[in-house]
SERO-4910 file (N, C-alpha, C, O; in steps of 0.05 Angstrom, whole numbers):
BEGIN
 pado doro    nc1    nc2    nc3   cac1   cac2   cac3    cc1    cc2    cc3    oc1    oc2    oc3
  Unk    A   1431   3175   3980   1433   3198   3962   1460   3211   3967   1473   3202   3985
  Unk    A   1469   3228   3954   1497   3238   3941   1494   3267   3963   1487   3268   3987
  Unk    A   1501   3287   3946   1497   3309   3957   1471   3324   3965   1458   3333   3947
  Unk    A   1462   3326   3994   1432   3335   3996   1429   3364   3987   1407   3374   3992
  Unk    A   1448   3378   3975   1441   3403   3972   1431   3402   3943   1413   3417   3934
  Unk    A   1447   3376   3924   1441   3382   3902   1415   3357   3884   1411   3348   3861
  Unk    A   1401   3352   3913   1378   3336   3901   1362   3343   3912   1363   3353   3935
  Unk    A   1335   3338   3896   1307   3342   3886   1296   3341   3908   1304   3322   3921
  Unk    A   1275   3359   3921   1261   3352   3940   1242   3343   3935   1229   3355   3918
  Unk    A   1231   3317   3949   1209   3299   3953   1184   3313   3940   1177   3337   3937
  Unk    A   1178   3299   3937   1138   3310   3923   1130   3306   3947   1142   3292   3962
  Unk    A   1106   3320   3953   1087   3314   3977   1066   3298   3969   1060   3277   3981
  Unk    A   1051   3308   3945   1027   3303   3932   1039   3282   3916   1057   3282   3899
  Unk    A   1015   3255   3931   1006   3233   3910   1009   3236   3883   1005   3257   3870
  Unk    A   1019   3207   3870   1012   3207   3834    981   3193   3850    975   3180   3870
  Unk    A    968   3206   3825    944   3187   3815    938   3159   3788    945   3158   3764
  Unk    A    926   3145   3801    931   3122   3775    897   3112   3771    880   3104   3787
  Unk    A    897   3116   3741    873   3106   3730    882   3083   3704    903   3081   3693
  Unk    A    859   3068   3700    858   3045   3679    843   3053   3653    819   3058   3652
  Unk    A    860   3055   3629    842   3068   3610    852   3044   3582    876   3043   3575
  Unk    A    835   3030   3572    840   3017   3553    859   2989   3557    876   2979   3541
  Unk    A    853   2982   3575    880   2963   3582    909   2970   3591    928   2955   3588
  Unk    A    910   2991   3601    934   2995   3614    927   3019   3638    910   3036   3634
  Unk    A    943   3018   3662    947   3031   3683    970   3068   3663    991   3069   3649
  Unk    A    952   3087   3673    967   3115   3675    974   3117   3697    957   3108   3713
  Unk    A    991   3125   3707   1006   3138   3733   1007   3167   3727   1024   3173   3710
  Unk    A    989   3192   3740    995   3210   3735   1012   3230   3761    999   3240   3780
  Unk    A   1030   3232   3759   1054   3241   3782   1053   3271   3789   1042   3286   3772
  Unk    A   1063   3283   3813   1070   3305   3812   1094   3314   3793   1112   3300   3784
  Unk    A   1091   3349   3788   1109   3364   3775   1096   3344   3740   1118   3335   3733
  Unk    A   1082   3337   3724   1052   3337   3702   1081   3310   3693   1083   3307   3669
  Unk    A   1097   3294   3708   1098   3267   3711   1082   3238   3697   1078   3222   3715
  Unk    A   1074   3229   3673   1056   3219   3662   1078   3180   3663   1098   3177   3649
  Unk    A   1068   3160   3679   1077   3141   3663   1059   3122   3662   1044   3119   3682
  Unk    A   1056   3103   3633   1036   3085   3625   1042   3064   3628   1066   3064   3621
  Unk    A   1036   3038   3636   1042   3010   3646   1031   2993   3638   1009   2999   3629
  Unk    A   1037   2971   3636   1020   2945   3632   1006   2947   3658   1011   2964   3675
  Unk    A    984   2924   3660    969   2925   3686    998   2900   3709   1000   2898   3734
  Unk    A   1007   2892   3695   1035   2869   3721   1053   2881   3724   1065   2878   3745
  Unk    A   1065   2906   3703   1082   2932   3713   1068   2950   3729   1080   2967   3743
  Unk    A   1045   2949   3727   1031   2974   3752   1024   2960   3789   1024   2969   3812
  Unk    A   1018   2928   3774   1026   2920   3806   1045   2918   3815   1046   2924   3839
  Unk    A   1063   2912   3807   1093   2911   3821   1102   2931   3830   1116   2930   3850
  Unk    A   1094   2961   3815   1108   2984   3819   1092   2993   3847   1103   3012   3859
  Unk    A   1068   2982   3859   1057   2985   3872   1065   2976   3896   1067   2989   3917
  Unk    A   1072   2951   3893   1086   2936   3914   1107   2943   3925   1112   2946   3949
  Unk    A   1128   2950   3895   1156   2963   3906   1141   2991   3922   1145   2989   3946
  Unk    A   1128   3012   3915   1130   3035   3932   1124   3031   3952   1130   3048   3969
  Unk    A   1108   3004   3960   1089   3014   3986   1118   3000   4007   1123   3008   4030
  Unk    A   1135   2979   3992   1162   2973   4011   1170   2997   4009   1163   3009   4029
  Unk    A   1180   3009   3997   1203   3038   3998   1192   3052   4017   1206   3062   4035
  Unk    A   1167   3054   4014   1154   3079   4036   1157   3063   4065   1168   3073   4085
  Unk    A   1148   3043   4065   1150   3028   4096   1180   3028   4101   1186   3025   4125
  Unk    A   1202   3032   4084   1233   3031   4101   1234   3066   4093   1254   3075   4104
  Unk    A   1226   3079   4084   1234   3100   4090   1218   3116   4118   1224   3138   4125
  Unk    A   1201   3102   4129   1194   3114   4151   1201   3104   4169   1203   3114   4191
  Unk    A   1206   3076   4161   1222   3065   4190   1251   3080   4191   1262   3080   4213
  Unk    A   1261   3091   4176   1289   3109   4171   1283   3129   4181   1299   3133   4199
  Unk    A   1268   3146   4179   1253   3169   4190   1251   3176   4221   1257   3196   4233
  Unk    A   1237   3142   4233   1233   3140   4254   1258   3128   4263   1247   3115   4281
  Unk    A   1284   3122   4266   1296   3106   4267   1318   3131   4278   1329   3132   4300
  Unk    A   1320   3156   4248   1332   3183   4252   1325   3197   4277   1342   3209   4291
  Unk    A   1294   3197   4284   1278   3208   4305   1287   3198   4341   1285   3209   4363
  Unk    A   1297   3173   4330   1302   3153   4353   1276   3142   4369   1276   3130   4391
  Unk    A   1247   3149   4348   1221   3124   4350   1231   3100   4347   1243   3100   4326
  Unk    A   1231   3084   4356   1237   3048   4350   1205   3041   4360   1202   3018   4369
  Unk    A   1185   3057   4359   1157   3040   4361   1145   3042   4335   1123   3032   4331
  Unk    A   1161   3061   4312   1145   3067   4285   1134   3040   4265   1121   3044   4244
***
């Protein structure tokens, strides 16, 4: 990220995702709406759950945990 003063702080709260008609809703914090195919909603799934696993190893890494 660029300047930390001048970006967005993190959501805390979960999107929620439901299946309505053949496609995945992602409903996000801050009223966030995105609609997917069901192979765009797994992948996007996949990618977060990597992002989240290196952003905590970054976290813990910042912390100087190396058991995270």
């Amino acid at each position: 990220m660029s300047d930390p003063a001048n970006s967005p702080r993190p959501a805390n709260e979960p999107g929620i995702a439901s299946a309505e008609d053949g496609v995945v809703i992602l409903d996000g914090p801050a009223g966030i709406a995105v609609t997917m195919t069901p192979g765009a909603a797994a992948r996007t799934g996949q990618s977060l759950i990597s992002a989240a696993e290196s952003a905590e190893k970054q976290l813990a890494d910042r912390r100087g945990d190396q058991d995270a």
